[in-house]
N, C-alpha and C positions, 0 to 999 in steps of 0.2 A: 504494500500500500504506500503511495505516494504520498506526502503533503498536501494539503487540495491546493488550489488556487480560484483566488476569488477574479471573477468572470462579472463584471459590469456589478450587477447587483442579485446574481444566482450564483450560491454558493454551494455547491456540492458536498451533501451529507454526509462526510465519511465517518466512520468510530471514532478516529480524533478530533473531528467536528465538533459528534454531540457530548464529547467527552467536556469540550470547553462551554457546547449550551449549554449543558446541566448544569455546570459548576458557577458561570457567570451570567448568564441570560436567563436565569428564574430570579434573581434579585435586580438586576440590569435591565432594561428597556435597550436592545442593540441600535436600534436607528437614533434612539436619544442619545444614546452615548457617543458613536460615532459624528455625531453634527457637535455635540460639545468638544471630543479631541479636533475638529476641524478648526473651529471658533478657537482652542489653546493654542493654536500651534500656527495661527495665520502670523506671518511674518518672520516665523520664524527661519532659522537652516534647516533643523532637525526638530526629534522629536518621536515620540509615541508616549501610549497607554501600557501599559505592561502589565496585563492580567494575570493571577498564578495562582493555584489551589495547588497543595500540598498534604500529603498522608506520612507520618515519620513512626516509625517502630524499633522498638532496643529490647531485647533480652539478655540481662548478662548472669551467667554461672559462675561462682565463683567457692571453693571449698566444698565442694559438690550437692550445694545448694541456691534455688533462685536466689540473686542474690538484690534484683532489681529487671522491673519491666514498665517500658512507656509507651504512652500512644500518643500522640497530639496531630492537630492540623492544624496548618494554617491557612486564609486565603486575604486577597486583598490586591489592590491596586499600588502602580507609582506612574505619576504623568510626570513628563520631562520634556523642556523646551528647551531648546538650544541655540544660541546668537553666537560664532566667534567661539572666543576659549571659555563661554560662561554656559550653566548649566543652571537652570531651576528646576528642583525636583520638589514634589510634593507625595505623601503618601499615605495610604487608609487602611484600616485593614475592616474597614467599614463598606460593604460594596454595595451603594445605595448612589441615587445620583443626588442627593444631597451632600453627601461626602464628595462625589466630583464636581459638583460644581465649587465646591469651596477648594479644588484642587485647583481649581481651571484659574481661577481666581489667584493663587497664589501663583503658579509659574508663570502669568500675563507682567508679572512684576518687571523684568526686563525687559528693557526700552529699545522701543527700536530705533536706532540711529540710521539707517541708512537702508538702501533697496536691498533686500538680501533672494537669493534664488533659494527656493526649497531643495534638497537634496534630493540623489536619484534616487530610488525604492531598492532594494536588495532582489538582487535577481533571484530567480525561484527556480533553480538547478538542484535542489535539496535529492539527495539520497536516504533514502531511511535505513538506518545504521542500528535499530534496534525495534523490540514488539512494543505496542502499548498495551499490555498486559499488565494489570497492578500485582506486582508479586506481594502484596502482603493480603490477598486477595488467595493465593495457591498453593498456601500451603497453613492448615489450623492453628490453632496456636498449642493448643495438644501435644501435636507433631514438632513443633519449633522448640518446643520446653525437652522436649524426647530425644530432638538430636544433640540438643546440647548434654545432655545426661550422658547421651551415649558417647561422646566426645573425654568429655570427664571421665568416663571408667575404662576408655579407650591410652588414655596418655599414661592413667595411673598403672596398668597392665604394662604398658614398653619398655619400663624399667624402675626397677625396687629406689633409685633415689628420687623418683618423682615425688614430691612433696606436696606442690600446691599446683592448681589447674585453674586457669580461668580462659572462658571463651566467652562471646557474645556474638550473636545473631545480630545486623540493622538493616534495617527495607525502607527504602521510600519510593514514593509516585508523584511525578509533578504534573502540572496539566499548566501549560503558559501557553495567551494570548499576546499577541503584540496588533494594537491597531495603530497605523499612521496618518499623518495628516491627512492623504487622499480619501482615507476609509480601507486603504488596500489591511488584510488580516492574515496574517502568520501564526501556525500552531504548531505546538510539538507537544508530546508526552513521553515523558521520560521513567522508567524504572531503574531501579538502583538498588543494589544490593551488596552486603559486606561481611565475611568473619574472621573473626580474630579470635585466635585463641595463643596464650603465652601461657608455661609452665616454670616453675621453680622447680631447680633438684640441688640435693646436699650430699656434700661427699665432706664426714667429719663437721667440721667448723666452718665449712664455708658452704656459701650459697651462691648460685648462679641465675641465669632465666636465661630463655628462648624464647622467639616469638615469632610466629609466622600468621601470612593473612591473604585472602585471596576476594574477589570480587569482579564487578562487572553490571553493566545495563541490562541484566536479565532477572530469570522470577529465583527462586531459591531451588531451584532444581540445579544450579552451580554446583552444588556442596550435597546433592543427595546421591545425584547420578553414579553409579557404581561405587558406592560410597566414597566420593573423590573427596570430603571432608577428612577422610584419612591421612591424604598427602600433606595438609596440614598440620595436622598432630605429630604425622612423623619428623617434618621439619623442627619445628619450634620444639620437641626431644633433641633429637639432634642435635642442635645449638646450645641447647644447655650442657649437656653430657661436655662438648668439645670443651665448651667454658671453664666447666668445673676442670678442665687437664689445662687450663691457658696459662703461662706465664708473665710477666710485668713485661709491658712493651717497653723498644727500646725507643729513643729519642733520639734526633737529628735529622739534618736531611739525606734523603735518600731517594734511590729506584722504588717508582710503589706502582704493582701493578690492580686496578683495579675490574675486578670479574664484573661479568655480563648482566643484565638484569637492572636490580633492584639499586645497586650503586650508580645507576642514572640520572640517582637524585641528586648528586654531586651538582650535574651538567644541570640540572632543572635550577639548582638555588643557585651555583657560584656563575651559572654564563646565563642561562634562560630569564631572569629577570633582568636583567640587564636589556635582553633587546626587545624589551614591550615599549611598544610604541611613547607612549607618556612620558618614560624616565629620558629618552632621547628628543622628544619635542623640546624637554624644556633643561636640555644639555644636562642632565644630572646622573647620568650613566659615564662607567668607564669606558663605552662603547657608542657615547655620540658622534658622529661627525665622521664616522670610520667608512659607511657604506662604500663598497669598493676598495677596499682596505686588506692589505694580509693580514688578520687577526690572529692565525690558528696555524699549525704545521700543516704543511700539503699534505692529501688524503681527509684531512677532520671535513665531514659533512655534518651539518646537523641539520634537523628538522624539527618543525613542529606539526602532527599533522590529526586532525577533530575528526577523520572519515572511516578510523577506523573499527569495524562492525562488535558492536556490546561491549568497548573497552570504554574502564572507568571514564577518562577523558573526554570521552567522546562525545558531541553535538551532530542531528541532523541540521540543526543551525545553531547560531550563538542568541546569547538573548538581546540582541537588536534584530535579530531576522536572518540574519548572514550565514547561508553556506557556510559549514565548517569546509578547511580545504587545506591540502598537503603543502606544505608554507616551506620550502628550502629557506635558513637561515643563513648559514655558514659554508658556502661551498667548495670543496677542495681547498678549505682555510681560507678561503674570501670573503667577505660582510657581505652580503647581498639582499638580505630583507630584517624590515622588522616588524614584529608583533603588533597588529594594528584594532581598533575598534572602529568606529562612526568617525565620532569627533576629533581623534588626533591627527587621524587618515586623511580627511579633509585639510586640517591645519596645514599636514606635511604634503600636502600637497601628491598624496597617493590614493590609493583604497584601500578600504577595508579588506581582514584577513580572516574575515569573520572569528576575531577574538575578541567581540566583546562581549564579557561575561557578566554577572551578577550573584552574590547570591542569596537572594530573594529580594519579592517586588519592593521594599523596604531601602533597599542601597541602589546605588548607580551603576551603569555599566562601565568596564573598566579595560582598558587590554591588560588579559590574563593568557596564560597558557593553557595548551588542552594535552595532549600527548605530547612530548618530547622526547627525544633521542636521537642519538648519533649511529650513521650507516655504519655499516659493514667495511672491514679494510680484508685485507688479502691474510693474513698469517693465523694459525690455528692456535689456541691457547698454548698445548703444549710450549709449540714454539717460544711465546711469551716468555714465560716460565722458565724455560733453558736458556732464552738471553740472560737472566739474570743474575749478577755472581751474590749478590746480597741483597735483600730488599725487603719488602712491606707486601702483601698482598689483601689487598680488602676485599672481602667477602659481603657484608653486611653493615649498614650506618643503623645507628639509633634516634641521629638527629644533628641538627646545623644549624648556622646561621651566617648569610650575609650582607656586606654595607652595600649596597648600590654604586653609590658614588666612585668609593675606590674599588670597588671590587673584590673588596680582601674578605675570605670565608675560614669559618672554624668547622669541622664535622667530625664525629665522634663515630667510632666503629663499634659495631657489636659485634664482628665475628672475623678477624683476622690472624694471619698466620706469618710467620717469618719466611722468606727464601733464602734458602743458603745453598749456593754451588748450581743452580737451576731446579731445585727441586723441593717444593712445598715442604717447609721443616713443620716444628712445633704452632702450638694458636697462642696467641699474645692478648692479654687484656689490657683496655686502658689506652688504645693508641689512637689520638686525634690527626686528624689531617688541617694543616695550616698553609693558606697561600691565596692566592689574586687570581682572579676570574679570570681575565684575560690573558696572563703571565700564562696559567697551569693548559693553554690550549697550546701554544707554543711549544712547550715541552713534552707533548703526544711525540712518543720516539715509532709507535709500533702499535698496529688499531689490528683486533682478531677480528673473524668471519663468522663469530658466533652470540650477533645479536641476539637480545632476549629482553623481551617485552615485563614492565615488574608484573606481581602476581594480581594488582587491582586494587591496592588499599589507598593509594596517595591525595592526601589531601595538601591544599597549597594555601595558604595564607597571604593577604596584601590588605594592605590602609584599612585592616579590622575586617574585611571578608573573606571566608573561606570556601573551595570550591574543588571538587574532585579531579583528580588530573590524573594522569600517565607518566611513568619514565620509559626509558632501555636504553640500553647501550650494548655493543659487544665486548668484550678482553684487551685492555686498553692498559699501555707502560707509557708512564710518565718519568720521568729522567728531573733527579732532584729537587726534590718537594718537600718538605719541611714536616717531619714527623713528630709528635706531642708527644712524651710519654712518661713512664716514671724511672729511666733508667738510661742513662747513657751510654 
């Protein structure tokens, strides 16, 4: 099933349709409402209504008892008018046209200075990258309490140090309208789904944890299918057991090679915010002014791309309307695009990249990322791993942080190992990764063939909202990097 498209003033009933009458057209008058977003938004550039009903659910296990279970909804309105670099937003969670008209009323506040042309409409190339199926909808709640049970007595079985178990089940459904100036109407419906489960194990006087997690735009048949919630539990074991044998990392700089997957959160926090549209409009990135720039060793490709089918990241559009779409950022180590929404696009005198995100009718839209990560290069991990005569191998991060401005990031590993002579020694606790967004692309000496997509848990944070993303990368050696640790 397609996106519909709205055709003069017949609009074609599709399930995502009446998914949006139901939710906003039995409280809403649509023709009333549509002539009011007309009347908010005359003069302006930009603009829409941004409709959104939401379903959210959390089970969490924890000592092998419920430990905590929530359900909430939310729905409601944001109208947004746009002149230039200014933005009035107004927002309800009241969906009455008494509340819009007191909306309409407050974004009318900026003046209009001068003749402005309304922007072009988001073209409607949409692929549907996912079912609108409400998985909290498909599976009882019986059932959801049962797998986590059975998750619990699954971890505590795989090995006598397992001590403490925790998992949790989340599901949500979103159903977003977007109307614009013209009347023209964009919908999508989104499912979402998530589990986590992290274990504690002791060995004597010490304690470890593991943690692993998997996800996606589909219903909870993820995690039942052939009991693939398994592969979960055995990971996050795994990692703890390794744990409890790790040693005190060592400190300095060094060779660090970082594995495929899940450490593409690296590239997400220390290079990927960096080239969202905003930070470079207004020069505050270590990566403005560069486009057409050798940033990165030849071979570094990166991308950002929202088209791919039931991964976390993924948009059949963004929440202005826009195609999600394969965005080359970095190619063969050249600056070539940046992370765009509506209104920066316009400023910078490009288009949209359909990144612009929100997360919920409540905040603004913003350039954000959707999926990330860097291509494939030519050399097989093995390989990797035998270039190296000493080094770092990161397995698994726990968490980061970095400046924009300079570029400089800190990130914490939860599961790495030493190289010694070319070949994966002992696992190290305690080792941070220290150094500069743009410096640590330069130093890619050697990119493997064995990208890997994370397992679906990534969420991303920016100016207080947060929003579900993607990483991968493949088998990547970076050449003198600055190692945190507790031992020299």
């Amino acid at each position: 099933m397609m996106p519909y498209q709205s055709i003069g003033n017949k609009i074609p009933m599709t399930k995502t349709l009446q998914a949006a009458d139901h939710h906003f057209f039995n409280l809403l008058d649509r023709q009333k409402t549509t002539v009011i977003v007309q009347n908010s938004l005359k003069g302006a550039e930009d603009g829409e209504l941004f409709l959104e009903y939401r379903q959210n659910e959390s089970f969490a296990f924890d000592d092998g008892i419920l430990k905590n279970s929530s359900f909430d909804m939310i729905q409601g309105f944001g109208l947004r008018r746009v002149i230039g670099d200014v933005a009035a937003y107004a927002h309800s969670n009241e969906l009455n046209e008494k509340s819009l008209l007191r909306a309409a009323s407050t974004v009318r506040s900026i003046p209009i200075t001068a003749s402005i042309n309304l922007s072009e409409n988001p073209a409607r190339t949409n692929q549907l990258l996912y079912s609108d199926h409400n998985p909290l909808m498909g599976m009882d709640t019986a059932a959801k309490i049962s797998l986590l049970k059975q998750i619990d007595a699954y971890a505590r079985q795989k090995d006598v140090s397992v001590k403490q178990v925790m998992c949790s089940l989340l599901g949500s459904w979103q159903v977003i309208q977007i109307i614009r100036a013209d009347g023209s109407l964009y919908t999508d419906v989104r499912p979402l789904v998530r589990l986590n489960v992290s274990v504690m194990a002791t060995k004597g006087d010490r304690q470890e944890m593991g943690s692993c997690g998997t996800g996606g735009r589909v219903g909870y048949q993820l995690f039942t299918e052939q009991d693939s919630w398994k592969k979960s539990v055995d990971e996050a074991v795994r990692q703890a057991l390794i744990n409890l044998e790790s040693q005190p990392a060592p400190a300095g700089e060094m060779t660090v090679v970082l594995g495929s997957g899940w450490p593409g959160v690296l590239l997400h926090e220390a290079i990927g915010h960096g080239l969202e549209g905003d930070f470079n409009r207004k020069k505050t990135s270590a990566f403005s002014e560069l486009l057409g720039k050798q940033v990165a060793a030849p071979g570094v490709t990166v991308v950002d791309d929202g088209t791919l089918s039931e991964r976390r990241g993924s948009l059949t559009m963004d929440d202005e309307g826009t195609p999600t779409q394969r965005t080359i950022l970095i190619d063969n180590g050249i600056l070539v695009n940046y992370l765009q929404d509506r209104q920066n696009a316009r400023l910078m005198n490009t288009r949209s990249t359909g990144n612009g995100r929100r997360q919920s009718y409540a905040h603004l839209p913003m350039p954000r990322m959707t999926n990330t990560l860097m291509e494939n290069g030519r050399h097989s991990s093995d390989e990797i791993i035998k270039s190296v005569k000493k080094g770092l191998y990161a397995v698994n991060f726990s968490g980061g942080q970095v400046d924009i401005t300079s570029g400089k990031f800190v990130f914490s590993t939860s599961e790495a190992y030493m190289i010694e002579n070319g070949r994966i020694g002992p696992s190290v606790k305690g080792a941070t990764l220290i150094g500069n967004g743009p410096d640590i692309l330069t130093k890619v000496k050697m990119i493997g063939n064995d990208l890997k997509l994370d397992a679906g848990v990534g969420t991303c944070g920016k100016d207080g909202q947060s929003v579900p993303v993607g990483v991968g990368q493949p088998t990547i050696k970076i050449e003198g990097l600055t190692v945190g640790g507790t031992h020299l």
